[in-house]
C-alpha positions in Angstrom: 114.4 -47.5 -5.8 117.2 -45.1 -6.3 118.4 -43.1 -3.5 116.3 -40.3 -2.8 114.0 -38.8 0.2 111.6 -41.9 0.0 114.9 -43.5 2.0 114.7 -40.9 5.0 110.9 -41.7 5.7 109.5 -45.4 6.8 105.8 -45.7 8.6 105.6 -48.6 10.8 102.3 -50.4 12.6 99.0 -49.4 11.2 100.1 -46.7 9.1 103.0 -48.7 6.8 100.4 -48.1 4.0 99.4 -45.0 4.1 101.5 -42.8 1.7 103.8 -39.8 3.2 101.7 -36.3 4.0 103.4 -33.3 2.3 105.0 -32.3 5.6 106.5 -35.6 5.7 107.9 -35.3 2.1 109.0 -31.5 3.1 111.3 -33.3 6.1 112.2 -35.7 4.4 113.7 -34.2 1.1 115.5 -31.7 3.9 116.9 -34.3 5.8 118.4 -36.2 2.6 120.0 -32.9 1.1 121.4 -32.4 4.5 122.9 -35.6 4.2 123.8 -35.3 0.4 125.3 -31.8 1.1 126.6 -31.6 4.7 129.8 -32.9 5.6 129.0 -32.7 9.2 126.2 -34.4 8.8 126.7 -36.8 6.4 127.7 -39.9 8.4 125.6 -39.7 11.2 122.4 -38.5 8.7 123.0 -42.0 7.0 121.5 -44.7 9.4 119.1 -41.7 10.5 115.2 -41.6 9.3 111.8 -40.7 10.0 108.5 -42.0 10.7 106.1 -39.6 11.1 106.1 -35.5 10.9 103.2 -33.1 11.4 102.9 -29.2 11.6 101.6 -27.7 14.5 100.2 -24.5 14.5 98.4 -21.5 17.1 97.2 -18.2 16.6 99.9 -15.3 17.1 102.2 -18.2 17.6 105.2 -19.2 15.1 104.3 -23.0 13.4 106.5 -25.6 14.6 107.1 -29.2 12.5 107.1 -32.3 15.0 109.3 -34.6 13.4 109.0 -38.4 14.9 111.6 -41.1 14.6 112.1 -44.4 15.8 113.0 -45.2 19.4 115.4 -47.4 18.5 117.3 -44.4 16.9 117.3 -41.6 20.0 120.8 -42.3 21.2 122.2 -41.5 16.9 119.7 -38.6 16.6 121.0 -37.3 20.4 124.4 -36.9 19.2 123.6 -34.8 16.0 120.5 -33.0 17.8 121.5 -29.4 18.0 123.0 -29.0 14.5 120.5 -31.1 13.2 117.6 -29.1 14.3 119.9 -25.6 13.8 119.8 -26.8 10.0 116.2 -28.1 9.8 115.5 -24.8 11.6 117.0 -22.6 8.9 115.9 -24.6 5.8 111.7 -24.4 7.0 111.6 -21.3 8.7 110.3 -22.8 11.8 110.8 -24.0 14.5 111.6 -27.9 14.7 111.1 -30.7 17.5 112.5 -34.0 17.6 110.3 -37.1 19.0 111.0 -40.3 19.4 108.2 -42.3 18.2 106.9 -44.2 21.8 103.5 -46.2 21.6 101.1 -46.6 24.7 99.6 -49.6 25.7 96.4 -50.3 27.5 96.0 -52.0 30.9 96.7 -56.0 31.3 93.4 -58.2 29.9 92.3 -60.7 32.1 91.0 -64.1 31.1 87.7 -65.5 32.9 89.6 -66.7 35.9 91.0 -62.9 36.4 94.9 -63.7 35.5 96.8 -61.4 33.7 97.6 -62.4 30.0 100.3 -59.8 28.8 102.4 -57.6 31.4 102.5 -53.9 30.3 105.8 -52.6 30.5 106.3 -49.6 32.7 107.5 -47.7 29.6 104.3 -48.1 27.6 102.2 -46.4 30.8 100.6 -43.1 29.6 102.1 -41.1 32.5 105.4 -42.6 31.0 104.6 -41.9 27.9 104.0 -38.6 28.3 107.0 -38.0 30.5 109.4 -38.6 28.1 107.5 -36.8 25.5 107.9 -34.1 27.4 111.9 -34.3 28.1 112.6 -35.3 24.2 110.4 -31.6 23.6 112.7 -29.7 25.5 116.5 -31.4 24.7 118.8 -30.4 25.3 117.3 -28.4 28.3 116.7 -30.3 31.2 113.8 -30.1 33.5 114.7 -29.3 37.3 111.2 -28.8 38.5 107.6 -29.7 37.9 104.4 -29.0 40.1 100.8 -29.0 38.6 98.0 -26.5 39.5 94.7 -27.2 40.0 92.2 -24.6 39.8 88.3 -24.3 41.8 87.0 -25.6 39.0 89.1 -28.8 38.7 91.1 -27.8 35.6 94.7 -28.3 35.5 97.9 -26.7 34.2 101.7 -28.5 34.7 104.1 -25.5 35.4 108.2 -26.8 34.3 110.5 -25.2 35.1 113.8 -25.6 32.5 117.5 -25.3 33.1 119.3 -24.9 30.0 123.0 -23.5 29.1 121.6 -21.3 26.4 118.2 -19.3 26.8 115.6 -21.3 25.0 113.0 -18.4 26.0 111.6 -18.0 22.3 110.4 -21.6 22.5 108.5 -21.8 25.4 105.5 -21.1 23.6 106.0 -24.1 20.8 107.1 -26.2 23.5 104.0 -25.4 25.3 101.1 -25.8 21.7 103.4 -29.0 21.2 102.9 -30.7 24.5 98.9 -29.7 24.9 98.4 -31.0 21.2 100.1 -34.5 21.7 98.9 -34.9 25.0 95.6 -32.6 26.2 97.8 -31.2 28.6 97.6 -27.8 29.5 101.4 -26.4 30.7 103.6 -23.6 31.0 106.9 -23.6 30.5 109.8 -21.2 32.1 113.2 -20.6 32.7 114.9 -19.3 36.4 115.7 -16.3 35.0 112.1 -15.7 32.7 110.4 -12.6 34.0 107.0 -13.7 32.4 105.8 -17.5 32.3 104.9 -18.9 28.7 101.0 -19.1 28.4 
């Protein structure tokens, strides 16, 4: 196959087969110009590809693309991150999150005499999981503090706080509609300095 965006896209596990979604192809094609046309980008773009992208979008709210790649690619995609979003940013005219792809497992099975068979890993825990989803959402902001909510009625909302060099204020809300729709987790988002919290 001659080199073109098919190379920047490769679905693993139970979706190999399934052919790329239009957003997918959209990503991709951007992130193989990049690399055909960026010299900044060029190098590091090479080894980099993706496995999964979807659009995520709320009322009022400005549409986001999720963009998924392997773990096994976090530390390349960490060093280009902030250009490579800045440029992904300005070519879809939205804004863009970078995931790594993480897969969770469910508990040990037992066998008739109740021993374990497999040990989960920590890291494939849902708390886990969803822990590190949420500190790939906000790179390169960190988050210094985390309490959770709960309301009479039982529901509950996570409240972050973020510490970032730059104000990442207009992204609150994506962070937020990002977060809910990957995990069903209702949270707010906010910076030191934020006079309102993002709903």
């Amino acid at each position: 196959m001659a080199f073109t965006w098919h190379s920047k896209i490769k679905k693993t596990g139970k979706k190999a087969h399934l052919k790329p979604t239009n957003t997918e192809e959209h990503v991709a094609q951007m992130l193989f110009d990049l690399q055909a046309n960026s010299k900044e980008l060029k190098a590091d773009l090479a080894s980099i590809y993706i496995c999964a992208a979807r659009e995520v979008k709320k009322d009022g709210e400005k549409s986001a693309l999720v963009v998924f790649f392997p773990f096994r690619l976090l530390t390349d995609v960490r060093k280009i991150q902030n250009h490579l979003v800045e440029e992904l940013e300005k070519k879809s005219g939205k804004h863009v999150i970078l995931l790594a792809q993480r897969r969770i497992l469910q508990k040990e099975a037992t066998t008739g005499n109740k021993k374990k068979v497999q040990k989960r890993p920590r890291s494939r825990t849902l708390t886990t999981v969803h822990e590190s989803i949420l500190n790939d959402l906000v790179f390169p902001a960190e988050v210094s503090g985390k309490r959770i909510r709960v309301r009479v009625d039982g529901t509950r909302t996570i409240k972050v706080t973020l510490e970032a060099k730059e104000s990442v204020e207009h992204k609150l809300n994506t962070y937020a509609n990002v977060y809910t729709q990957l995990t069903g987790k209702k949270i707010v988002f906010f910076q030191p300095n934020d006079k309102v919290e993002a709903q």
